[in-house]
SEFITOR-307922 format. One record per residue (C-alpha): x, y, z. Coordinates in nm, 2 decimals, always signed. Layout:
<recs>
REC, X, Y, Z
...
</recs>
This chain:
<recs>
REC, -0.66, +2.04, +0.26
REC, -0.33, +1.93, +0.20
REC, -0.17, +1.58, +0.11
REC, +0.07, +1.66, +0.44
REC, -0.28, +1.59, +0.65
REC, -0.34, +1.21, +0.52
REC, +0.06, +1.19, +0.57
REC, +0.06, +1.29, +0.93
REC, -0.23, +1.10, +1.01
REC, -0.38, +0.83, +0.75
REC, -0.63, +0.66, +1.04
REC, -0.80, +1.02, +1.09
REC, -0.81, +1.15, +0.74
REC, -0.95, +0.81, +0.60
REC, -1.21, +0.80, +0.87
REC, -1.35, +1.17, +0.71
REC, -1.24, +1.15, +0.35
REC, -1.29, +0.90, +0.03
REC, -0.99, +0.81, -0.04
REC, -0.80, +0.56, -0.25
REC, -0.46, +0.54, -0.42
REC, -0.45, +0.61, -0.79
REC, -0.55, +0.30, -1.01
REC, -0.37, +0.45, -1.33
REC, -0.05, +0.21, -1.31
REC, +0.20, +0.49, -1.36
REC, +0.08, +0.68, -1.02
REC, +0.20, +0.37, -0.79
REC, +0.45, +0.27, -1.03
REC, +0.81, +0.19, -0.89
REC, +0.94, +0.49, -1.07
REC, +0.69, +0.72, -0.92
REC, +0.78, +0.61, -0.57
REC, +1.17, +0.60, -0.59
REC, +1.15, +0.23, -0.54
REC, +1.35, -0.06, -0.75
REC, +1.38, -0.38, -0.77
REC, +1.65, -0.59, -0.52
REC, +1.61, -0.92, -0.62
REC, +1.39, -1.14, -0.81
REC, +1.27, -1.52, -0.74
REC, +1.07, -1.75, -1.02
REC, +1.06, -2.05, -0.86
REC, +0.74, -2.14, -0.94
REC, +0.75, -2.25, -1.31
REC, +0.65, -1.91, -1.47
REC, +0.30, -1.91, -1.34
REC, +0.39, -1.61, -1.07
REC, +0.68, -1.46, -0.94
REC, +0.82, -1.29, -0.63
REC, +1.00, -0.94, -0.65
REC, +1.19, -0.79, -0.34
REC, +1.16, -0.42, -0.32
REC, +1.40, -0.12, -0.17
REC, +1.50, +0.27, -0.19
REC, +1.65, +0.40, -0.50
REC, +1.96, +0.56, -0.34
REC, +1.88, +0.96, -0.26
REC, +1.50, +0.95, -0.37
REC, +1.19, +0.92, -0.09
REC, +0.87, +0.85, -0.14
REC, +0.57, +1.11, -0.07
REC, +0.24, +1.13, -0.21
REC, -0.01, +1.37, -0.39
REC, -0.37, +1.41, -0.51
REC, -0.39, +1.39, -0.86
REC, -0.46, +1.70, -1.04
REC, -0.48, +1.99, -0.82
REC, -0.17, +2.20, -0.74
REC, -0.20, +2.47, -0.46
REC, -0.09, +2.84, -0.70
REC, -0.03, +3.00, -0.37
REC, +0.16, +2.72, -0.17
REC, +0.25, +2.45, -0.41
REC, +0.09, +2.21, -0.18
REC, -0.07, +1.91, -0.37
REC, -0.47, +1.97, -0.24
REC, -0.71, +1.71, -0.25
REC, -0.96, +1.75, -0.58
REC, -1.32, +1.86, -0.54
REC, -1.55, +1.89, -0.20
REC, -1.83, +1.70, -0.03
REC, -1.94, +1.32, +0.02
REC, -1.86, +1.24, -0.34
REC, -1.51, +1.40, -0.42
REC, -1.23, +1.17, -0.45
REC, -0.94, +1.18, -0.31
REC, -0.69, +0.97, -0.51
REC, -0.33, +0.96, -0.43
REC, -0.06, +0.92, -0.60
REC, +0.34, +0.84, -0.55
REC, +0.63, +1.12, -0.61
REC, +0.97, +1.14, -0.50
REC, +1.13, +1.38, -0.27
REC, +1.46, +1.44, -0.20
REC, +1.44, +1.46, +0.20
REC, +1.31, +1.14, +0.39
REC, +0.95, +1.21, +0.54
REC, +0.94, +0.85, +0.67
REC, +0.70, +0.75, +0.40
REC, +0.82, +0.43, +0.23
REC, +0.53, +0.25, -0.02
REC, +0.55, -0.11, -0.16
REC, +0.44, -0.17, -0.53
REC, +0.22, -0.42, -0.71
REC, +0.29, -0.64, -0.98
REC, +0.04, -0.88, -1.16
REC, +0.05, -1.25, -1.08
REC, +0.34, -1.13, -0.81
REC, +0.45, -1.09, -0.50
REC, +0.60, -0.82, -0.35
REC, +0.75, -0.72, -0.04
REC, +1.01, -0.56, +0.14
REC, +1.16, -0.50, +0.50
REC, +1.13, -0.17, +0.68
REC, +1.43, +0.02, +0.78
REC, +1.46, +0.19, +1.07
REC, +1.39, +0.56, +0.92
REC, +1.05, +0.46, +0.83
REC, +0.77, +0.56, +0.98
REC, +0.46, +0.42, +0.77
REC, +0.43, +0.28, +0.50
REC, +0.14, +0.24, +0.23
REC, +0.08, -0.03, +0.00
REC, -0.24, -0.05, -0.32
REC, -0.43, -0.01, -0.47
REC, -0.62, -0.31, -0.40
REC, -0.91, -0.51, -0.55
REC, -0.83, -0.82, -0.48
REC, -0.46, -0.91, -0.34
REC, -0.40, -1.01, -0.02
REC, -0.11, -0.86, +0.24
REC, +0.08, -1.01, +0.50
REC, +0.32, -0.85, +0.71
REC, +0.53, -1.02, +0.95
REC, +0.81, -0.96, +1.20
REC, +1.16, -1.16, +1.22
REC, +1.34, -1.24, +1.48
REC, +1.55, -0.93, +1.50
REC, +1.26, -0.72, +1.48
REC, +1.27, -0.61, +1.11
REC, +0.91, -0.56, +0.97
REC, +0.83, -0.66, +0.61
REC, +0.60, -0.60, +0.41
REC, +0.45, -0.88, +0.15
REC, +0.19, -0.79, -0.15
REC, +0.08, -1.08, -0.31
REC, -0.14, -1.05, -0.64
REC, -0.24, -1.35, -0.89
REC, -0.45, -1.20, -1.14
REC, -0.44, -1.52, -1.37
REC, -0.63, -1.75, -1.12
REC, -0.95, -1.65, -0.94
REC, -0.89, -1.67, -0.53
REC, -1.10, -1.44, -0.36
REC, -1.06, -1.61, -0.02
REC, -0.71, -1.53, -0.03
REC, -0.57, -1.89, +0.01
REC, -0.40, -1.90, -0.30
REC, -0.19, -1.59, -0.20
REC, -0.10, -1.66, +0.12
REC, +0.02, -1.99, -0.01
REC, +0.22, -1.84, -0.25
REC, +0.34, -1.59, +0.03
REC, +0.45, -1.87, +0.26
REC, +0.68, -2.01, -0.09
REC, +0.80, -1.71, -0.05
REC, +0.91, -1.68, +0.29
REC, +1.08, -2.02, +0.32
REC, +1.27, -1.90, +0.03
REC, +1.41, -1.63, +0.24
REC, +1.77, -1.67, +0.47
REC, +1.54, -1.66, +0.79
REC, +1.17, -1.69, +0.90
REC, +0.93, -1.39, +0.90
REC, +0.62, -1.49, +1.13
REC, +0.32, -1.33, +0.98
REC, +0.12, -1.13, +1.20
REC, -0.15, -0.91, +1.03
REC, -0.29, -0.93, +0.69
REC, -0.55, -0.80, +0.49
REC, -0.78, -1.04, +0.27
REC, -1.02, -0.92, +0.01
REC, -1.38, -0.98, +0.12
REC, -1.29, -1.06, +0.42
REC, -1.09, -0.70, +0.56
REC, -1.20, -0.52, +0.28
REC, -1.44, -0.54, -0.02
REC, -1.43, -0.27, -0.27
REC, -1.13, -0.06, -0.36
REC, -0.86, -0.07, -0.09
REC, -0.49, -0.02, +0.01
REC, -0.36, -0.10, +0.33
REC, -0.14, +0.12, +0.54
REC, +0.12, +0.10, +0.86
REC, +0.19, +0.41, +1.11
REC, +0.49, +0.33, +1.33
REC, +0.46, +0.50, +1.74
REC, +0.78, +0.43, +1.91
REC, +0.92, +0.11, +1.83
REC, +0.53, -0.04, +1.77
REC, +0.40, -0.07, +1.44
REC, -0.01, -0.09, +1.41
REC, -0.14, -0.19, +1.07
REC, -0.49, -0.12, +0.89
REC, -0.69, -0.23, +0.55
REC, -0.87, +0.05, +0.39
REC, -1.18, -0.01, +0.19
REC, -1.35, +0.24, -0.03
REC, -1.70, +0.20, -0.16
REC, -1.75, +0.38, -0.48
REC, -2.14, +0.45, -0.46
REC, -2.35, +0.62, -0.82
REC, -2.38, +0.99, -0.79
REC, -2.73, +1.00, -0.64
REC, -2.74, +0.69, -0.47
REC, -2.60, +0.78, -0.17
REC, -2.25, +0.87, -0.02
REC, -1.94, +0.75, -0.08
REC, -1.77, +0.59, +0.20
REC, -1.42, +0.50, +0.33
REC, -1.39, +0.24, +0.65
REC, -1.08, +0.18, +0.85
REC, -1.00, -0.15, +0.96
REC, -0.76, -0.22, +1.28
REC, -0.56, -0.54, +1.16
</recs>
């Protein structure tokens, strides 16, 4: 099945496939994705930083599962069959827009950026413990905040969304947070957390994938409305 199937509809293909974005750094990197950095903010006396993320000019993001190439098609294919293949994605760059725009991690960071109006979902991971907020301003935009902090243990999220909130009152206007996705709380194994845009109405959802021992059982992915 092709990577175009988990594009057009992330919600359905999750609910019947494992799934998780590449943890191999380069696969979600900023250069794989055709993202770069706008602006940075270290505020916070070196402990963590905040990085504001856009478009490289003429590149767009799209995905594909690692590995497998399609000899026939070219189509990127997912690897393997059955309850325990994975399907791990990773970021490329295109030259035409697909609507796919993808926010990177950075440790002891926080990421975000604001949609634009070509986009049409957007991904964000892996995740294994960071916490993501997205909020809408008062003109509508939508962004998109991915807050990591390796160097201090906060699995109840607090930590991040207080470093999150630093963040926003840094910013030129307010950004209301309306959805976010807390480890152990919205997700508990491996996740990532996507958007898929109908009309003018964004919808947002955590993705959690639990990586069982061939022979113990199958491997799952859940779907979580947030």
């Amino acid at each position: 099945m092709s990577v175009q199937s988990f594009i057009a509809n992330p919600e359905s293909y999750c609910k019947s496939h494992v799934i998780q974005f590449s943890h191999q750094a380069a696969a979600t990197s900023p250069a794989a994705s055709g993202m770069q950095v706008l602006g940075t903010m270290n505020n916070w006396g070196g402990v963590w930083t905040a990085e504001e993320y856009g478009m490289v000019p003429g590149q767009f993001t799209s995905f594909k599962f690692s590995g497998d190439t399609d000899s026939i098609t070219g189509a990127h294919v997912q690897i393997g069959k059955g309850k325990y293949a994975m399907h791990a994605i990773e970021c490329i760059t295109v030259a035409a827009d697909q609507g796919v725009r993808f926010l990177p991690w950075k440790p002891n960071t926080v990421t975000y950026m604001t949609l634009d109006a070509a986009a049409t979902s957007v991904y964000t991971g892996p995740l294994s413990g960071c916490s993501i907020f997205v909020g809408t301003s008062a003109t509508g935009q939508v962004t998109m905040f991915h807050a990591n902090r390796n160097n201090t243990p906060d699995a109840a999220g607090a930590l991040k969304a207080s470093m999150t909130t630093n963040v926003i009152t840094s910013l030129p206007a307010p950004i209301p947070i309306q959805h976010s996705a807390i480890y152990q709380r919205d997700y508990s194994n491996l996740g990532f957390v996507f958007g898929k845009r109908s009309g003018n109405t964004w919808k947002f959802y955590a993705v959690d994938t639990e990586l069982l021992p061939i022979g113990g059982g199958a491997c799952k992915t859940t779907v979580k409305r947030l």
